[in-house]
N, C-alpha and C positions, 0 to 999 in steps of 0.2 A: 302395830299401832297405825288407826288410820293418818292420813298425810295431815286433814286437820288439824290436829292435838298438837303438831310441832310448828304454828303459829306463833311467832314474837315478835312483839312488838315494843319499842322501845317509848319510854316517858320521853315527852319535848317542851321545849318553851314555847313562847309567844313566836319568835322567829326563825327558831333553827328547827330542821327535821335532823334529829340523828338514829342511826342505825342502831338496832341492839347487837349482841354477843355475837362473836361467831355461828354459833350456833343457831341465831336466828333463821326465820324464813324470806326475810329479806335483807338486802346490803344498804347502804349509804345512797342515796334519789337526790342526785343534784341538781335538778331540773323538773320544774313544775310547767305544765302549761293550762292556762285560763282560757276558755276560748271565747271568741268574744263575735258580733255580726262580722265584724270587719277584718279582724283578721287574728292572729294567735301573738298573745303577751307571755315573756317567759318570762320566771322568775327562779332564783337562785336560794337555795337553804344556806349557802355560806352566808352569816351575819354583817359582813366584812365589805359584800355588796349592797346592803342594803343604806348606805352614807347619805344617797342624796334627799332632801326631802320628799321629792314622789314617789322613791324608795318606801321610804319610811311606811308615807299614806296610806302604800298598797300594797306594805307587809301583813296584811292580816290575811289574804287569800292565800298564803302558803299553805296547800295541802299539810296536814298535820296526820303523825302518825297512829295516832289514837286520842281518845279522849279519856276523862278519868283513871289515867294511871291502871287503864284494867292491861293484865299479862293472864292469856290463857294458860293454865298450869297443863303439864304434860305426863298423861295417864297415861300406866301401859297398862294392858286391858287381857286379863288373864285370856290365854288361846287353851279351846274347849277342842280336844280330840275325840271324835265319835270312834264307837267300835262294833260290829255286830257280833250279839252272842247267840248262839243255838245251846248251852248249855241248861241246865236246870234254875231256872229262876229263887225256889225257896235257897238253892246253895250260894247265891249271889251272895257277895259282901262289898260291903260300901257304906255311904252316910243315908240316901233315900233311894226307896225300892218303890216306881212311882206309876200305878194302873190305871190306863185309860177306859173309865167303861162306859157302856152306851145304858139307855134305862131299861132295857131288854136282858141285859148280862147280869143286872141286878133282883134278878126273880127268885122266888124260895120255894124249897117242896114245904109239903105239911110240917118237918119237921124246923121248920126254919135254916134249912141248908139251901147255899148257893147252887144252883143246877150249872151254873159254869163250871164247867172244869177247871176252871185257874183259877179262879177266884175262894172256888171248894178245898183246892190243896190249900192253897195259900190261910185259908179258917181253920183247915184242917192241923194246919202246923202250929195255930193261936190258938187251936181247944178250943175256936168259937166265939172268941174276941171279936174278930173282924166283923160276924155278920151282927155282934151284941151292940159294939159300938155306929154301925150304919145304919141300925135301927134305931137306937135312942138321937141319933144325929138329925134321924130323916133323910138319910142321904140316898137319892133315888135314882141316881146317875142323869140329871138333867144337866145340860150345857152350862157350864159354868160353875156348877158344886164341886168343891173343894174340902174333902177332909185330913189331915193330916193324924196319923196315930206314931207314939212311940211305946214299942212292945221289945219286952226280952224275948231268946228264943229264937229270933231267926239273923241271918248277918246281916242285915240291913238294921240301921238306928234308929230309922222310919219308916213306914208304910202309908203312901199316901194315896186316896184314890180319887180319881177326877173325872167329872164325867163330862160325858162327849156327845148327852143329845140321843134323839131317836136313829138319826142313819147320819154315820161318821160322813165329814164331805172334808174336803181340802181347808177351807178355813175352819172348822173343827178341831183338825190335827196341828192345827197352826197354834191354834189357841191352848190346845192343849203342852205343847211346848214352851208356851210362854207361862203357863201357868206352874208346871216343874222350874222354871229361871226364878219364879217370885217364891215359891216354895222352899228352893236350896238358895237363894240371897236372903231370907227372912232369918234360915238356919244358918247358914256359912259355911255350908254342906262343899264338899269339896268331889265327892263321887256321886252320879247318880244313877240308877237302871231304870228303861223307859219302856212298857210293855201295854199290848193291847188285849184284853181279857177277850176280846175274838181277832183273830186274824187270818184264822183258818180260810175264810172266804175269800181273803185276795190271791188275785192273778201275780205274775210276777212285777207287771209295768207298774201295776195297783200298789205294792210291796216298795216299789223305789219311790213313788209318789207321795207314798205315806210319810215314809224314813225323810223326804226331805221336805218337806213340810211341818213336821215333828224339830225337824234341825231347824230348821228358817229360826220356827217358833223360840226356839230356846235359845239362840246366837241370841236374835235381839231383844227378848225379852231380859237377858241378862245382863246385855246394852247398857248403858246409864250414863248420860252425858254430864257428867261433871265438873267440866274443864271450870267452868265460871263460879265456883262453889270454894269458900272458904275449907267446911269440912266436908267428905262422905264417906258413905259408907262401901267400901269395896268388896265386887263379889270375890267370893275366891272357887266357884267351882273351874274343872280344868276337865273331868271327863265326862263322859257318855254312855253308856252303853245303851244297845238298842235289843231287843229280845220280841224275835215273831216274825222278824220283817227281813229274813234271807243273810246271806251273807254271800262273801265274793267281790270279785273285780267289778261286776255293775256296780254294785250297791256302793263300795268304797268312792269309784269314780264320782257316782251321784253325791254322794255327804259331801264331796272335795267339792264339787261344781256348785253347793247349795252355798258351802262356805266362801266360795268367793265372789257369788252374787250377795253375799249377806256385808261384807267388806266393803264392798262397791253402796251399799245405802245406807252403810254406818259415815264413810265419808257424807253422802248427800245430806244424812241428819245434823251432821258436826258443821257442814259448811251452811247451813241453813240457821242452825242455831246459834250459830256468831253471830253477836251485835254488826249493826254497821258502823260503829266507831272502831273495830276489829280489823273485821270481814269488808278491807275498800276495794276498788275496782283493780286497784294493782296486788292485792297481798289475792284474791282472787286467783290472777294471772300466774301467781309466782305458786299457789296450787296445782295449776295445769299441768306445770312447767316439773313440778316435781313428779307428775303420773309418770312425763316422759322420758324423766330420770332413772325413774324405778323402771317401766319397763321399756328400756331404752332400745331391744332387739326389736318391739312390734312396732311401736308411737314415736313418732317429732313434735317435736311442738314451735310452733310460730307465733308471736306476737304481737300487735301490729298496736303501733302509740297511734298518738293525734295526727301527725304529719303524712303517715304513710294511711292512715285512711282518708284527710284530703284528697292526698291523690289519689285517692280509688274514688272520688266524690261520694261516700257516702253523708249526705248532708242530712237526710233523716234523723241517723246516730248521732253524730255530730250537736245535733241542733237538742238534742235530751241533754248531753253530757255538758251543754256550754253552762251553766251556772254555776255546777261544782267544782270546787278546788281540788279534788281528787281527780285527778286526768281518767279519761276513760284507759280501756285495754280490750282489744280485739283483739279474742283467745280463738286459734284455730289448730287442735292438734287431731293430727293422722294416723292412722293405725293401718299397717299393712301386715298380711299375713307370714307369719316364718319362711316358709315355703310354699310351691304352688302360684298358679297361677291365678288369675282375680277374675271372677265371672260375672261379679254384681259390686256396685260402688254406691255406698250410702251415706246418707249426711242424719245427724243428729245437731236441733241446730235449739239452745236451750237460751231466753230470755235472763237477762244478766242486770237486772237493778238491785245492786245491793243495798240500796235506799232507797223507795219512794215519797217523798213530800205531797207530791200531786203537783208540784210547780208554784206557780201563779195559781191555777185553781186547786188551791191548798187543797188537802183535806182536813175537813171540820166535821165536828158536831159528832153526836154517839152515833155508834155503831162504825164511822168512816176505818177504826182499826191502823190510824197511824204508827201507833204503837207499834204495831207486828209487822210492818212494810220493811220490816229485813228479809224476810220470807219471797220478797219478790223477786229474788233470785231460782227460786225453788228449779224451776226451769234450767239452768245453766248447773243448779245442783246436781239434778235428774242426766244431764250430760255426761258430766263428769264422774259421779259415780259410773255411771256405765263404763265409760271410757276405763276407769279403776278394773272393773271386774275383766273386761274383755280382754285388757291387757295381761290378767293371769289363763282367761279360758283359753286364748289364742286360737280360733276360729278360723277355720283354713277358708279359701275361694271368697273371701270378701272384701274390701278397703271401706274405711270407715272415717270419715269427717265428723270431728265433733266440733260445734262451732256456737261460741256465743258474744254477743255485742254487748262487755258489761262497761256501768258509770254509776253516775247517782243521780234523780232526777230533783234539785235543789231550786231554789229560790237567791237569785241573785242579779246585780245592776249588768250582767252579761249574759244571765238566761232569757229564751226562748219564752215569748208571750202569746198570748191569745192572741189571732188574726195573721200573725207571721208566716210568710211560705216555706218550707222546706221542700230542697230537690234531692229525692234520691240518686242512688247510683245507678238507677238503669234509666235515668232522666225523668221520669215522673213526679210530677210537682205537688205540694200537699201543706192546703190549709188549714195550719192548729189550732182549731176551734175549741179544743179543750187540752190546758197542756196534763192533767190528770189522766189522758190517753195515748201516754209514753210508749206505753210496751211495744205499742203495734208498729212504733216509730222506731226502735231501735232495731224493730225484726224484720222491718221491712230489708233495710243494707244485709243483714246476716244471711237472709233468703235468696237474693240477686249474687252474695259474695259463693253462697252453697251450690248455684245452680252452674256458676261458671270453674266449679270443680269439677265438671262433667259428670255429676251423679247421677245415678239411676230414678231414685226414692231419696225421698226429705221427709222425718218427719221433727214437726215442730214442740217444743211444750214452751208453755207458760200460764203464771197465775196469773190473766190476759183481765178477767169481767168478773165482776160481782154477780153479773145477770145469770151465770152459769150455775153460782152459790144458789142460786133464787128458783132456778131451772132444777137441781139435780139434788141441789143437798150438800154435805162436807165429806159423804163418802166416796161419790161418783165424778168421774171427770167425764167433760165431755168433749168428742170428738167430729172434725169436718172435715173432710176429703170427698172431689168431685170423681174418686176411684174406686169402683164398690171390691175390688181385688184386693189394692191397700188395706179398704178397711176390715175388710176377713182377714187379712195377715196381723193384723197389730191387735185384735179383738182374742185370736187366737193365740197370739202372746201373751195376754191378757191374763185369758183363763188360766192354761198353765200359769203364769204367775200369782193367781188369785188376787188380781188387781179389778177391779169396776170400771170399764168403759162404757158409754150409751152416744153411738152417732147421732148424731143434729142434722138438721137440714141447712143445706147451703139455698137457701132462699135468692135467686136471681133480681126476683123485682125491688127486693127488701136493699138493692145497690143505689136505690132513686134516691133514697135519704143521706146517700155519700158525696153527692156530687157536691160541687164548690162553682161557686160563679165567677170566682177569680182564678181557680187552680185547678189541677187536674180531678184531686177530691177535697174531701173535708176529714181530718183523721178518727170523728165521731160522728153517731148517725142520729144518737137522741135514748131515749131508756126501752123502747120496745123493741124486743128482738136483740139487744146488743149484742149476746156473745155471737148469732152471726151474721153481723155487718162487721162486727169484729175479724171474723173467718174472710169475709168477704175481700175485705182489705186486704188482709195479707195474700189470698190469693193473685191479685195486682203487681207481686213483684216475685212470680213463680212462673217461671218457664212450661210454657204447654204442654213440652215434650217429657217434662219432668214429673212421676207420678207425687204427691204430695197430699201428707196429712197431718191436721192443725190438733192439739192435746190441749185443751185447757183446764188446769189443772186447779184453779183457785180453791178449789172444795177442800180437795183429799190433800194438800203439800200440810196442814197443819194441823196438829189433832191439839183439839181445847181442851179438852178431856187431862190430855197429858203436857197441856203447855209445851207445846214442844213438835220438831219436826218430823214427820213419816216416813221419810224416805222416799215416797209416793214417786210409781213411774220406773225405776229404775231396774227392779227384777224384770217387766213388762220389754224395754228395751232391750236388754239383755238377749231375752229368750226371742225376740222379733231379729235382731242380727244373727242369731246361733241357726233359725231358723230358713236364714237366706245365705247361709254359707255353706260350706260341703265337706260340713265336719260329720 
């Protein structure tokens, strides 16, 4: 079960916070703090303090533990065993016997027979069913057809075929994976066998590629986040089989390695699709904190309140989090390898607004998407899954910093306004000419906090600019680094993960429209160009010697399609660590 799903949260009054059950994800928080220009007000959840009248006044900014009495319920999420078979496909038994073809494997002689050979036995054991019924369907194996038959006769319940397109690619097989999870969740099909009517053409690496792309597909398409849902419907498949695609200790290792980067962006989906009356900058924190419980041999984990980032002066952060009554949490956990020595040190460093308002410069009007500014964590999601998965891959020869600077960006008589300076922690000074241009303000501290971990490589993500949505679309993220090495390494993680990245330009001159006449800069540059003057800025608080590259993800963190969060990023990271360690 991911760490998500075991979120509690406890009902509160008007003045007191109390803890839920034991069992909860967090204990009893007797101390709130407000931050304010001038310096830090605490306040107390015991009711008992609250006697004097300016008690009273200014009991209403107690951080509160939720709103509307919501309690995510706790799903366990049936665990799907893959297996590879080389046996005879028509003797399979199970609930769905499920063919991927392309529209080439779907061809007839004169006599209306399959010229595949698999697809021919397979008709041949139906007397002719198969090819009668994919004719009157129309089904011509185009990307995305989907027939479903149930036939006596063979031990499967079903026979389903799906087609896969003119020339199968990685996101094909993806797709076709996902399209077997809606298949056997529509039945409540509980076995399934997964086979390719050619596969005689692949290579061996080609064969592990497939198999876990096929897996990906079907882990998360089986997925269904239902924590927040009165009723649903629960899948019950639990097996796999795969037929064409090899067998043996590669192939095994790979299904294992697919399923724990699949683990790692079911967390990122779950911590994304928490409300932010849920999902605050502390029940966050106490997620971290559980990765490095679970895998307590690789990961620490450190958390740093208001006080102890004073004294790191991050005043950037600081200056986001001062409205809300949810104190921030500076999440910094470590991953060190089992054994072995460490030959490269990384930071993953992931933007942590579990609420966006836009501040003072609210957001208004259609399209601003307030609504969904829970998602603007997506970034510190994309971390932390990672973090999730690494912790089970355990990646020899690398240490790995996963770091994010989460709060809420609120509207209140102690937040941060328009015209205000804020000073970073590497002393750089910065006028908030829009406080709706947070992100870059909380990443600036996270970037200077990453670089003084001695890291090698930083890379950044966040749902940073709209301009990026306008630039690229909701499928592609885009990316800025003044390292053309960097960016072949993460581009090449990329692929292998079947993620869309498209580098930007880091535009030099495009820095004229940052400046500030009272401060060092200006946190915005204006609408042309934004996502990078955006890039721009944050490279201002990255060390030279530090190679560094900025992920903006605002596109791909949400798919509208499915209401709901992608995971986006997190396979990508994954395979870019595995790939700089000396496993």
């Amino acid at each position: 079960m991911a760490a998500a799903t075991a979120i509690r949260v406890a009902a509160h009054s008007s003045l007191t916070l109390l803890a839920s059950s034991p069992s909860s994800s967090f204990s009893i928080i007797k101390n709130f703090r407000s931050i304010s220009h001038l310096g830090i007000i605490s306040f107390s959840a015991n009711p008992l303090l609250f006697s004097s009248p300016r008690s009273k006044r200014m009991a209403h900014v107690v951080a509160k533990a939720t709103l509307g009495l919501t309690h995510p319920a706790q799903i366990d999420h049936p665990k799907i065993s893959f297996a590879a078979k080389e046996t005879n496909l028509v003797e399979w038994k199970g609930d769905i016997l499920a063919v991927g073809v392309t529209e080439k494997d779907m061809a007839k002689d004169q006599n209306s027979k399959f010229q595949n050979p698999i697809l021919n036995k397979l008709d041949s054991q139906l007397s002719g069913l198969l090819s009668e019924v994919s004719s009157e369907e129309d089904f011509t194996g185009k990307a995305g057809q989907l027939t479903v038959i149930r036939f006596p006769g063979l031990g499967s319940k079903r026979v389903s075929l799906i087609g896969i397109g003119k020339g199968p690619t990685g996101p094909s097989y993806r797709s076709l994976g996902e399209s077997v999870a809606s298949v056997a969740k529509s039945s409540q099909a509980k076995s399934v066998a997964i086979a390719l009517a050619s596969s005689e053409g692949l290579t061996t690496e080609s064969k592990l590629a497939t198999a876990s792309a096929i897996a990906k597909g079907t882990l998360l398409g089986t997925y269904e986040d239902n924590r927040f849902k009165s009723e649903s419907k629960k899948s019950t498949l639990n097996s796999v089989d795969l037929f064409g695609l090899g067998s043996g200790p590669e192939l095994e290792k790979k299904l294992k390695y697919t399923q724990e980067i699949c683990s790692g962006v079911i967390l990122g989906k779950e911590l994304v699709n928490a409300p932010a009356n849920v999902l605050t900058p502390g029940v966050l924190a106490e997620e971290a904190e559980k990765i490095a419980a679970t895998y307590s041999d690789v990961i620490t984990a450190k958390i740093l309140d208001t006080e102890q980032c004073k004294e790191l002066k991050m005043g950037s952060y600081l200056g986001v989090a001062a409205a809300s009554t949810n104190p921030p949490k500076f999440i910094h956990l470590c991953y060190k390898p089992p054994s072995g020595s460490i030959k490269t040190k990384l930071a993953l460093v992931g933007k942590g607004l579990t609420f966006d308002s836009g501040g003072y410069n609210i957001k208004t009007g259609p399209g601003c998407s307030i609504e969904l500014m829970k998602f603007d964590m997506g970034g510190s999601a994309a971390v932390l899954g990672a973090a999730k998965a690494l912790g089970q891959i355990k990646p020899l020869g690398v240490e790995v910093h996963f770091i994010v600077a989460a709060c809420e960006n609120m509207i209140s008589g102690t937040g941060m306004r328009p015209g205000d300076i804020l000073t970073a922690s590497n002393g750089k000074t910065i006028e908030v000419n829009n406080t709706d241009a947070e992100g870059r303000l909380t990443l600036a501290d996270a970037l200077v906090y990453a670089c003084n971990q001695g890291v090698d490589k930083i890379v950044d993500l966040a749902t940073l600019t709209g301009a990026c949505v306008v630039a690229l679309g909701p499928s592609i993220a885009g990316i800025f680094t003044p390292s053309d090495e960097l960016s072949k390494e993460v581009v090449a993680a990329s692929e292998v993960a079947g993620e869309k990245l498209w580098r930007l330009p880091m535009e030099e001159s495009y820095w004229e429209s940052m400046k500030s006449g009272v401060a060092d800069m200006v946190n915005t540059g204006g609408r042309q160009g934004g996502s990078i003057t955006a890039a721009l800025f944050l490279k201002q608080f990255v060390d030279e010697k530090v190679e560094w590259l900025h992920i903006d993800m605002a596109g791909p963190v949400w798919s509208d399609k499915k209401k709901a969060a992608t995971g986006f990023a997190i396979p990508t990271l994954v395979e870019w660590v595995v790939s700089n360690s000396s496993s």
